[in-house]
C-alpha positions, 0 to 999 in steps of 0.5 A: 500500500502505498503512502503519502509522504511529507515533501522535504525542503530543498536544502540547497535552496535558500529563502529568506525568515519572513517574506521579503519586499525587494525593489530591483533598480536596473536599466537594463531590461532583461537584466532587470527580468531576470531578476524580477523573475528569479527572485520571484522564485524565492518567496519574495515579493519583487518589483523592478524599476528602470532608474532613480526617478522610477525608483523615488516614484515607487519608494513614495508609495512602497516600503520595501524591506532591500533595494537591488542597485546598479551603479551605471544608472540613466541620471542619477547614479547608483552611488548617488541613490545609495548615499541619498537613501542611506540617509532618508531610509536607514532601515532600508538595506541597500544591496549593490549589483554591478559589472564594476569589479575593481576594489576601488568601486566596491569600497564607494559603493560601501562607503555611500551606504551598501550593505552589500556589494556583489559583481554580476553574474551573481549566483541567486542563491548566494544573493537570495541567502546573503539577503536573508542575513541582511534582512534579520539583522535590520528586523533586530534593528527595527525591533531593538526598544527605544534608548535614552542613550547616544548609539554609534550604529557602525553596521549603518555608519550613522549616528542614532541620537537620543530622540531616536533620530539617525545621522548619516556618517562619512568614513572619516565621522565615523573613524573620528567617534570610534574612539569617543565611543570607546571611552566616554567621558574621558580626553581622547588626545587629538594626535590619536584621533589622527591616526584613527582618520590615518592623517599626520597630526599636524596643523592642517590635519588639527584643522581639517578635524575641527572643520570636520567635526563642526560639520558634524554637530551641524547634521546632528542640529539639523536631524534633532534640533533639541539634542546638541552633540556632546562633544567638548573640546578641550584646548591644546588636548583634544575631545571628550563625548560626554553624552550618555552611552550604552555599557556595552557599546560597539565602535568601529573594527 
């Protein structure tokens, strides 16, 4: 007699925790189908538009969990688009899908706000897994409580105020907090925080630094007008976060 059996999950195909909202943004057309229709194969819902402006067209009426960009973009280019919504859209996961393979543009592509870089071709099931890690860790964001307390986001290179507010940080911002976070309240000597930006600790890099860091207390002022940046200079010594931190903070690797 013959039995019904239970269907057994194909291991080596990968899909995400929970349904995944993913919006494609290629030019090229069967580029963009293929992935529309390849993705679509993985329990997750996919949308694909030809470029930013479709793009901000979408975005205004759709809250999707990851963006799939190309760099070499009609208009507005795939860096541009990144670094935009990195800032307007934090929790949104920026994966970057491009023919440019030399280290100089993956490191661009990472320092305007992608989560992820990947060279075309790209295997779906590398891509479909590697969103799925993506998308837990930006739940785990979007679920963590509220805090009271200034967070250094390092995974997102922004800067999350106490009124739950989230700026936007360059690579140097960010090399620049790394060690104020490390150890609140404390003097950090200028000539360290200049080695932490990889610069000679001299005049013009003293000068870059404060330039840099009234820059920064400006983003913050313009993000969360009533919360200033607590950072004190101490003169001929250096800088000192004086704001309240989480214990167990974690800085720049």
């Amino acid at each position: 007699m013959m039995t019904s059996r239970e269907p057994q999950p194909d291991i080596s195909r990968p899909t995400p925790d929970q349904e995944l909202s993913v919006v494609v943004c290629e030019d090229h057309a069967l580029t963009r189908h293929h992935l529309v229709a390849g993705l679509g194969t993985y329990r997750i819902r996919v949308h694909g538009v030809p470029d930013g402006a479709a793009l901000t067209a979408y975005l205004a009426s759709h809250d999707p969990d990851i963006l799939i960009l190309d760099i070499g973009l009609p208009g507005e280019d795939g860096y541009s688009i990144a670094a935009r919504l990195h800032r307007e859209r934090p929790h949104l996961g920026i994966v970057m899908l491009t023919a440019r393979d030399q280290m100089d543009d993956r490191i661009q592509g990472l320092d305007c706000g992608a989560d992820l870089y990947f060279t075309k071709p790209v295997d779906l099931r590398e891509l479909v897994s590697a969103m799925g890690g993506l998308q837990r860790r930006l739940r785990l964001n979007r679920s963590a409580p509220a805090s009271a307390d200034w967070q250094l986001d390092v995974l997102r290179s922004a800067l999350r105020t106490p009124s739950g507010a989230s700026v936007a940080l360059t690579d140097n911002e960010l090399r620049f907090l790394a060690p104020l976070f490390q150890e609140p309240g404390t003097v950090i000597p200028r000539e360290r925080l200049s080695r932490a930006l990889e610069q000679v600790p001299d005049m013009y890099a003293m000068r870059r630094m404060e330039t840099m860091l009234s820059r920064l207390r400006a983003k913050v002022r313009k993000a969360s007008p009533d919360v200033p940046l607590p950072i004190q200079a101490r003169h001929g010594q250096g800088y000192a976060f004086v704001g309240e931190v989480p214990e167990a903070c974690e800085t720049a690797r």
